[in-house]
MITILUM-381506 format. One line per 8 residues: number of its first residue (from 1); their letters; for each residue x, y, z of N, C-alpha, C, O. Coordinates in steps of 0.001 Angstrom, whole numbers. Each point is the difference from the previous one (the first is absolute). Example, Ala and Ser with C-alpha at 12.3 -4.5 7.8 and 13.67 -1.06 7.14 Angstrom:
# MITILUM-381506
1 = AS = 13190,-5690,7800,-890,1190,0,900,1200,0,1036,-19,665; -1386,1069,-1385,820,1190,60,-770,1090,730,509,1108,169
# end
This chain:
# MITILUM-381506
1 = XXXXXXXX = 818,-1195,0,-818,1195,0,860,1258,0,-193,871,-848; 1300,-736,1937,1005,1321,214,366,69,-1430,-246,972,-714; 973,-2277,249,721,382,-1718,-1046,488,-1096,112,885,-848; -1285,-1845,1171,-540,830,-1333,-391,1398,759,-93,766,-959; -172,-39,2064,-445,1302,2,1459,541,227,14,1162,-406; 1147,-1507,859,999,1023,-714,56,106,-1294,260,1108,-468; -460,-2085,-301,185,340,-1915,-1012,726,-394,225,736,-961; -1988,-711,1726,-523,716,-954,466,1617,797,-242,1027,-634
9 = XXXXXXXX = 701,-960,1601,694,1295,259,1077,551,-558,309,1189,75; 280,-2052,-646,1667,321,-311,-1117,491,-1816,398,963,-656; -1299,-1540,307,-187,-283,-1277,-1080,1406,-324,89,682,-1021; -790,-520,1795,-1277,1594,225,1031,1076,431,108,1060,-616; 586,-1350,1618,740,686,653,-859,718,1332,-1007,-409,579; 1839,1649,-346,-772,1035,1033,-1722,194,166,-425,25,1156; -343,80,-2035,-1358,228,139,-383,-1417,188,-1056,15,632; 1405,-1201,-875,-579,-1152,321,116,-137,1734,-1096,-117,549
17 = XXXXXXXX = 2217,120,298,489,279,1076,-851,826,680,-591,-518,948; 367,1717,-1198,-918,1123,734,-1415,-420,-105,-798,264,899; 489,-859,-1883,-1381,-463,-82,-549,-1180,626,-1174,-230,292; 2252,-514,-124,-32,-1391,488,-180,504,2098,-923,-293,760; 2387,1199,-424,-334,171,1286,-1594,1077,40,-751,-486,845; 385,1215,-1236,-1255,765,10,-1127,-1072,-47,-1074,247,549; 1268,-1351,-1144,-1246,-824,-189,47,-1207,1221,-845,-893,73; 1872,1028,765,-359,-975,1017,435,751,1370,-268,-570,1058
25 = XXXXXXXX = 910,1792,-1032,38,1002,872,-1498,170,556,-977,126,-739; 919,-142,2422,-1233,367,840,-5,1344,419,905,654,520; -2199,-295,-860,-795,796,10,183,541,1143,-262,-544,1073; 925,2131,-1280,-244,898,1629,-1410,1173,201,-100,1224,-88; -784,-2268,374,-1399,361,251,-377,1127,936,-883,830,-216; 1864,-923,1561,77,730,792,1422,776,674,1165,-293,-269; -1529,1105,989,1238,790,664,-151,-483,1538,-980,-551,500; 2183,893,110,414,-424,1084,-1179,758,1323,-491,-532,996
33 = XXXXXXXX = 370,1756,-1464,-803,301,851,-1727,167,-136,-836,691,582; 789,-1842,-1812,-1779,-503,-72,505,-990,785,-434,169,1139; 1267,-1287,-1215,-7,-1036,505,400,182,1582,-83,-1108,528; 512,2174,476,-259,383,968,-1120,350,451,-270,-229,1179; -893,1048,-2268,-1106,339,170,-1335,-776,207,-1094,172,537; 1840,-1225,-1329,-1117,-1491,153,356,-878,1223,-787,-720,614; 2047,892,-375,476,-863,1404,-1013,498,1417,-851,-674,580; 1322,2144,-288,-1012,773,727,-1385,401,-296,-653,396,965
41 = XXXXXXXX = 199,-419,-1881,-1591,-66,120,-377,-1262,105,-976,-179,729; 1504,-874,-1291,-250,-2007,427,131,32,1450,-1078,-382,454; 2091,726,716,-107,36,1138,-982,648,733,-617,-498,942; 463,1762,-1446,-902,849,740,-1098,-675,138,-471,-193,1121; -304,-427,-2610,-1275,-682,-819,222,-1026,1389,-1025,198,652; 1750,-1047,-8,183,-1272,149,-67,305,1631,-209,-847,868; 479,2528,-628,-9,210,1653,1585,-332,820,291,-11,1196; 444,-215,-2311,1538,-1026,797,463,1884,671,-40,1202,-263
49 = XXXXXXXX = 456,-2266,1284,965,1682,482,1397,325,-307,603,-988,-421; 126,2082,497,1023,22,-389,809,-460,763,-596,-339,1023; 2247,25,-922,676,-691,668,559,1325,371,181,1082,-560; 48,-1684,1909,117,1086,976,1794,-30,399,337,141,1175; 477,-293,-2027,1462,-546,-474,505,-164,1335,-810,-766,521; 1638,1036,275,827,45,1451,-492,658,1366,479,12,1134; -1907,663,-1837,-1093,-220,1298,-382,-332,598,-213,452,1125; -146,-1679,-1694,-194,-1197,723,728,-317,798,-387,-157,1158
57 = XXXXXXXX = 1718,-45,-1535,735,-1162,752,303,-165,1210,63,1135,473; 162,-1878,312,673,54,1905,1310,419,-136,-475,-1110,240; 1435,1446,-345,1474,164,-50,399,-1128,604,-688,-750,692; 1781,658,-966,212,-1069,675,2091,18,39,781,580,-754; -608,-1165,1545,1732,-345,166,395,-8,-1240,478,900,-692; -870,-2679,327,718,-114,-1654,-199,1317,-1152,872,423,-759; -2279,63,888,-343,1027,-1194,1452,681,132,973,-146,-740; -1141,1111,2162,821,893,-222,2037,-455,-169,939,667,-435
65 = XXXXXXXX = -1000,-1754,889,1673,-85,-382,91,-586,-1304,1021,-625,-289; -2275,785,-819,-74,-238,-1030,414,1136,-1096,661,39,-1037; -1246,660,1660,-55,1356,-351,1147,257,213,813,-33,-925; -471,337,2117,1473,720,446,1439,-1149,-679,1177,330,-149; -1719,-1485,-102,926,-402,-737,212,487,-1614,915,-52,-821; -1848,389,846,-72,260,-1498,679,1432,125,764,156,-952; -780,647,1575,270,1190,307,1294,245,-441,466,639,-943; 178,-1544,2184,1227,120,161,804,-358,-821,1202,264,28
73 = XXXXXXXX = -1957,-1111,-1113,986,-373,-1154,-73,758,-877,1015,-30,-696; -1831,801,338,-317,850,-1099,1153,1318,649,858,524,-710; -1069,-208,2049,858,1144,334,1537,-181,-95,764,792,-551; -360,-2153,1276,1035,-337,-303,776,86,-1166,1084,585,1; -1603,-1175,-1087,212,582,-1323,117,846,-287,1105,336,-427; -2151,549,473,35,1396,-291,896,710,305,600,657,-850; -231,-612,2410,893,566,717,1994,-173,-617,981,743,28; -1278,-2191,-527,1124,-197,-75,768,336,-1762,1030,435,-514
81 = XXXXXXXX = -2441,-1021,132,49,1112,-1095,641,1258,-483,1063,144,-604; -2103,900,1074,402,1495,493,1479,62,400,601,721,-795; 242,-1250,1799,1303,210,755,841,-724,-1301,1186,194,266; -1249,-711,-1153,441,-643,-820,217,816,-1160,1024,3,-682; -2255,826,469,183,985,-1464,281,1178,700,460,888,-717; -625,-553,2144,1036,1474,672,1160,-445,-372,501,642,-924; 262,-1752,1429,944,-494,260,896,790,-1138,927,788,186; -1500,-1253,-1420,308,196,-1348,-64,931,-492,929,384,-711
89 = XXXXXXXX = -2306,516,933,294,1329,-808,116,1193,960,-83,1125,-493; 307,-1288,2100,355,1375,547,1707,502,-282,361,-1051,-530; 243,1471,528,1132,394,374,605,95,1190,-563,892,636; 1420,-1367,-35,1024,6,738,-314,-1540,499,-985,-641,-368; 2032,147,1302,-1,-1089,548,-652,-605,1105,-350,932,725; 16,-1977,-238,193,-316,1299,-72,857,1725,-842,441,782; 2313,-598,-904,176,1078,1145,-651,1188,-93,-736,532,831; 1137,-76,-2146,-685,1893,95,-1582,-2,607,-458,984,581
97 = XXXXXXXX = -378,-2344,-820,-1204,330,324,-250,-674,1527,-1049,198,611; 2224,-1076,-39,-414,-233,884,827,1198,1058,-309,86,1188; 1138,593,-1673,340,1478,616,-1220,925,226,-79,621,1059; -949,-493,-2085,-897,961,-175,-1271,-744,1109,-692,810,617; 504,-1853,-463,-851,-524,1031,755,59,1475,-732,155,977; 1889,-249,-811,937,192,1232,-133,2180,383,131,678,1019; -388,-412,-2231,28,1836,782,-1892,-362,-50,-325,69,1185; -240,-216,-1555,-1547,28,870,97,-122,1422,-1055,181,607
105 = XXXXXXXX = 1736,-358,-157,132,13,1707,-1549,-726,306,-531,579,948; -62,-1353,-1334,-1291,-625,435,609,-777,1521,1125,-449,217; -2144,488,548,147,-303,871,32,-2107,810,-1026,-610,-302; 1857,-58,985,-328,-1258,84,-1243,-1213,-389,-108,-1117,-507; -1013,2609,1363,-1538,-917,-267,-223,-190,-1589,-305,-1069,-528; 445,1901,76,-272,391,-1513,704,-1275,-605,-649,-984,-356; 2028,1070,265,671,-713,-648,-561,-2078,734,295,-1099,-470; -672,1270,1022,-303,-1135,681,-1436,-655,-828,-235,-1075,-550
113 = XXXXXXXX = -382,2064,738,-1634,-376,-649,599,-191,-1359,-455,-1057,-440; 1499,1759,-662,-184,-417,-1199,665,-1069,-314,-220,-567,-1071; 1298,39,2098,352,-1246,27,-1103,-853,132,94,-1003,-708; -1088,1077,1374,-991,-883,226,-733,-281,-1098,-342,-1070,-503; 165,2133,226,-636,389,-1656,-27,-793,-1474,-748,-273,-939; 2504,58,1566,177,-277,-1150,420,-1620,332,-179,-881,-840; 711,638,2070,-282,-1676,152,-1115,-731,107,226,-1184,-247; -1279,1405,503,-1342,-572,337,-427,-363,-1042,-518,-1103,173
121 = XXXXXXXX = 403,1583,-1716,-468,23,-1325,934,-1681,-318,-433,-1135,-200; 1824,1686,280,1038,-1179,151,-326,-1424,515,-107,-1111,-520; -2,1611,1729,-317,-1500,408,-1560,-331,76,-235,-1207,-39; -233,1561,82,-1763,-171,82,-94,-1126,-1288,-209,-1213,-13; 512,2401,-1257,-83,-1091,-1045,911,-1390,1,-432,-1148,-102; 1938,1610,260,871,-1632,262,-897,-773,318,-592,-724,-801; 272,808,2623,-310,-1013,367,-1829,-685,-185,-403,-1151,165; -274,2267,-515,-1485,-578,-1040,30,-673,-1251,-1023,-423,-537
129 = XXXXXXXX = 2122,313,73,665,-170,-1178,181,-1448,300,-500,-827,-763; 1140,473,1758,523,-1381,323,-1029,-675,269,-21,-1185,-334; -1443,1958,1221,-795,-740,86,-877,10,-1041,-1047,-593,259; 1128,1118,-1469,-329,-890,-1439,446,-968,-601,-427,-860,-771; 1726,1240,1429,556,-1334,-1073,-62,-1681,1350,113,-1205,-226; -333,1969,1502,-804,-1730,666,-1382,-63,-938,-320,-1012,-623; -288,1997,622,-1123,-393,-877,-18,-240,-1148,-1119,-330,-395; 2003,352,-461,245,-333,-1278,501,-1655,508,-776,-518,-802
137 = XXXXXXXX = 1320,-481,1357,244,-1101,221,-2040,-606,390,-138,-1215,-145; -1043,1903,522,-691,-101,276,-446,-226,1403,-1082,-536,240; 1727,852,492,773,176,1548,-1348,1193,760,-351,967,-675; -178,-1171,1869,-327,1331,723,-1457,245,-628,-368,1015,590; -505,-1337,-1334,-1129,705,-422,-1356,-374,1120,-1073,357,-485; 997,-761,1353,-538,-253,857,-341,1479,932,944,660,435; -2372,-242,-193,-323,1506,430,724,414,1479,393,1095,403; -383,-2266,154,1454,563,1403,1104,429,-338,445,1086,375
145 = XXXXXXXX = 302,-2096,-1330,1388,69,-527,-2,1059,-959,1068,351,-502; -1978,112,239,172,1258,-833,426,998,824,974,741,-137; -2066,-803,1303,244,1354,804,1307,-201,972,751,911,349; -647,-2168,-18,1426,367,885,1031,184,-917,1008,561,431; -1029,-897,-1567,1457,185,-664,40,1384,-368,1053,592,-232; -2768,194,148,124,1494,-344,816,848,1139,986,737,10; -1888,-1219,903,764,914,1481,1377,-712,361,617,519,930; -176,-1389,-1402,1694,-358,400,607,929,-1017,912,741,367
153 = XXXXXXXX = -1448,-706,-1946,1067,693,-696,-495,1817,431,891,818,-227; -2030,-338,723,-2,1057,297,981,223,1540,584,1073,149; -513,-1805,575,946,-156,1292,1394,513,-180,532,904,644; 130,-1824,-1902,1023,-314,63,652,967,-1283,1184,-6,-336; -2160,740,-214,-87,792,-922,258,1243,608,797,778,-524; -1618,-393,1995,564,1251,721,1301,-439,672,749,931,294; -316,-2214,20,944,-613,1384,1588,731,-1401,918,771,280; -1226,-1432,-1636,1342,333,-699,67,1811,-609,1084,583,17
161 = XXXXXXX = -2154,13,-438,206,1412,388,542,487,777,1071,484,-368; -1365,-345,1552,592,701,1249,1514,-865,-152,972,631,-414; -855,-1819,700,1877,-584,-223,935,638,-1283,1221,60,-142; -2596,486,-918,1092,286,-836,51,1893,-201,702,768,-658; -1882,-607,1643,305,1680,270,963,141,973,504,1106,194; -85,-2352,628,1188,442,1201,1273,-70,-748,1017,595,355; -1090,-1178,-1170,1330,129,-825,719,1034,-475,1036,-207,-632
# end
């Protein structure tokens, strides 16, 4: 079938081709927003209510270190990103900018919280990270073992912040 309709194409040429896809090409009857328009008047007609998206929900442990996992990886990136293309297109070196953060004269607390700042993102994800990959072996999905492994890696998630803000 393909050979003889490449030859009578190769053989008509171009208008056989255009005519051929036009004659079995489907029909765009409607636009995107009739077919939204029929979605919502069929519901309305039908009484369904709308979904009430994250309104609903209870919050819960897992939700949120779901979330905040997701967070932290997207920031992480980002972050590291960014320090990566400064790195590259500011001028001067290293030192010069860690000179220019040394005359801010910011004070201990200060410098303390952004250590925290910036370890917590660190390890939060590491160690949620690890407890995907127990769950990737299929390990832990049980609704207790969810939550104690949430609050051990949230535990131990503040326990290595602070060890690595004393540093």
């Amino acid at each position: 079938f393909f050979k003889v309709l490449r030859l009578e194409v190769q053989r008509q040429g171009l208008r056989f081709y255009l005519q051929l896809c036009l004659t079995f090409a489907a029909p765009m009857g409607t636009t995107a927003k009739d077919e939204m328009n029929k979605f919502w008047s069929k519901n309305a007609k039908l009484n369904r209510p709308m979904s009430p998206h994250l309104t609903i929900y209870k919050w819960s442990v897992p939700m949120v270190m779901s979330i905040t996992f997701r967070g932290t990886g997207v920031g992480l990136s980002g972050a590291i990103s960014a320090f990566a293309v400064a790195a590259l297109v500011l001028p001067g070196s290293y030192p010069h900018y860690l000179d220019l953060i040394h005359s801010l004269s910011v004070g201990p607390y200060l410098i303390g919280l952004a250590k925290f700042g910036l370890a917590f993102p660190v390890s939060y994800h590491t160690l949620n990270g690890i407890r995907h990959l127990w769950w990737d072996l299929g390990k832990g999905f049980r609704i207790p073992e969810v939550y104690r492994t949430g609050y051990t890696v949230i535990g131990l998630s503040i326990l290595a912040s602070i060890a690595l803000t004393c540093l």
